[in-house]
Structures are given as structure tokens and as C-alpha cells.
C-alpha positions as CSV (number, residue, x, y, z in Angstrom):
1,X,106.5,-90.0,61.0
2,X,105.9,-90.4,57.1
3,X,108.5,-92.1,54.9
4,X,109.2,-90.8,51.6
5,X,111.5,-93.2,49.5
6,X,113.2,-91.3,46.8
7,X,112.3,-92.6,43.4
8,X,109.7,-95.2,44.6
9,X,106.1,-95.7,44.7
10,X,105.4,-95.6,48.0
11,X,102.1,-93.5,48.7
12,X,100.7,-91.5,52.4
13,X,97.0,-92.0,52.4
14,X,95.9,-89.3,55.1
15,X,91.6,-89.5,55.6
16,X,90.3,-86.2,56.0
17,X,87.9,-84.8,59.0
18,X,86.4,-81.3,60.1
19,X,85.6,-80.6,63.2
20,X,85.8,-84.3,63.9
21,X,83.7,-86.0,61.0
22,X,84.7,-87.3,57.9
23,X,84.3,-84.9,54.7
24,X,81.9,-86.0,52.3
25,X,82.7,-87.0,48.5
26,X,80.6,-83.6,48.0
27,X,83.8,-81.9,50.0
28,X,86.1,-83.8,48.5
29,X,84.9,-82.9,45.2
30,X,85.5,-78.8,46.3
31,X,89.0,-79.3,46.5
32,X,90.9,-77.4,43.4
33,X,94.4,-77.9,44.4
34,X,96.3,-79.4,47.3
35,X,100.0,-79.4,48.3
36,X,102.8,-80.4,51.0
37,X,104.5,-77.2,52.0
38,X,108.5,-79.3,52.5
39,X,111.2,-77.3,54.3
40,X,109.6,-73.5,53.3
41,X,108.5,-75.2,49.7
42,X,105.4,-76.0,48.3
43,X,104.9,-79.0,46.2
44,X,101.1,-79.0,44.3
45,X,98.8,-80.8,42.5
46,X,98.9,-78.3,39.5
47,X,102.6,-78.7,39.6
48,X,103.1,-82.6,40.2
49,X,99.4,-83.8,39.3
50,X,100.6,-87.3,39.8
51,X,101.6,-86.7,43.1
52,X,97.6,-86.2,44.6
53,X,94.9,-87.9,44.5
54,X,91.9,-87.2,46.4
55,X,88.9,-88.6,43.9
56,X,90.2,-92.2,43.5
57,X,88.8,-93.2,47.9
58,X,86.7,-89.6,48.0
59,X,83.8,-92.1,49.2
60,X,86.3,-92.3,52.6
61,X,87.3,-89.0,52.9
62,X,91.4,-90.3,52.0
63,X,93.6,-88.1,49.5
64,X,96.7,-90.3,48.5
65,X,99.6,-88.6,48.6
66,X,102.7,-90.2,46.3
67,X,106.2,-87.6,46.7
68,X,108.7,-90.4,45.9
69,X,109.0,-88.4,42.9
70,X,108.6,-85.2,43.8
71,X,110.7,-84.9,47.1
72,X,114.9,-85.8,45.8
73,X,116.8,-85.1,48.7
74,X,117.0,-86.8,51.8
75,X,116.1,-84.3,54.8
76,X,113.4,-84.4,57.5
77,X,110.3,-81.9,57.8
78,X,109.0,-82.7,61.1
79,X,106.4,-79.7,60.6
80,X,105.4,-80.5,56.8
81,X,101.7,-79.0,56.1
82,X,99.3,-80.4,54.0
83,X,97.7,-76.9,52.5
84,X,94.3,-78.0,50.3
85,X,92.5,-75.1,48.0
86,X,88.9,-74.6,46.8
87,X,87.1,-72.0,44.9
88,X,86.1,-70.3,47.9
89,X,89.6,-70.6,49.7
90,X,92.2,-69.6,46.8
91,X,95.1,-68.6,49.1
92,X,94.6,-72.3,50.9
93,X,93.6,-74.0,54.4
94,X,96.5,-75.5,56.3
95,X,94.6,-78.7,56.9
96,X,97.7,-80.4,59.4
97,X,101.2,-80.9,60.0
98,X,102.9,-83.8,59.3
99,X,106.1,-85.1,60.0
100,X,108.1,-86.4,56.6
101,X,110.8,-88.0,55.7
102,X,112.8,-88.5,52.7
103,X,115.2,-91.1,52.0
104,X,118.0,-92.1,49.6
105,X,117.3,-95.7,48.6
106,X,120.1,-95.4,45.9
């Protein structure tokens, strides 16, 4: 389970594989878009640009994911999806579920 502190800094750094090899910086390059799909809504990167980040360790195939932010209510998603776009796959690949939760650190 992932941890997502309301209002804090905390970050999820998920590295990426296809059929069980790490993507290349070329693959991570491809990627247009990506967002966590959160109880039936999708928060993006052209939405909440601060939120991912998957050039900053592309070399290891990681995208750092920072929803302290984004995500401001406490709840659980125990079947989140990470969704990541490219020019060739507009509507989105469901890349994997996660499970997530938000807290209130008030």
C-alpha cells in the first residue's frame, strides 16, 4: 500500500517494466501524459503537471509520483491505476494497479 499525506511532499517512485524489462529513456521520453485514475477520477499530468515526473530518473525507468497535493480527502483506493499516454496510445495504457492511501495529517 502507498501513503499519500495530504498537503505534504511525500512522493511514490514506481520503476517501469514491459514484458519484464525496464523501459528505456527512449520509452520514457514517448510518454505525453500520465495519470492515477483515484476512486472513478483521474488526476493528470496536464492537469497537476507538478504532480509527475517521469524525465528527472528516465535513465531507470522510475516516474515520481507526488499527490500530496492533488488527492484532499482521506479515503482508500485499493484498485488505483496508473494510466500513461503516448502519441500512438491517446485514449491511454492502464500500466497497473496500486493500492493508495490518503491521509489527513491536519
Amino acid at each position: 500500500m502507498y501513503t499519500v499525506y495530504e498537503d505534504r511532499n511525500n512522493t511514490i517512485c514506481l520503476q517501469l517494466f514491459k514484458n519484464g524489462i525496464k523501459l528505456t529513456s527512449t520509452e520514457m521520453d514517448a510518454f505525453t501524459n500520465a495519470g492515477i485514475i483515484f476512486d472513478g477520477t483521474e488526476y493528470d499530468y496536464d492537469t497537476y503537471n507538478s504532480a509527475f515526473d517521469w524525465a528527472t530518473r528516465k535513465a531507470e525507468a522510475v516516474i515520481i509520483i507526488a499527490l500530496g497535493e492533488v488527492l484532499d480527502a482521506p479515503g482508500r483506493d485499493t484498485k488505483a491505476e496508473l494510466v500513461l499516454y503516448t502519441a500512438t496510445d491517446t485514449l491511454g495504457v492502464v500500466w497497473g494497479t496500486l493500492d493508495i492511501q490518503v491521509v489527513d495529517v491536519g
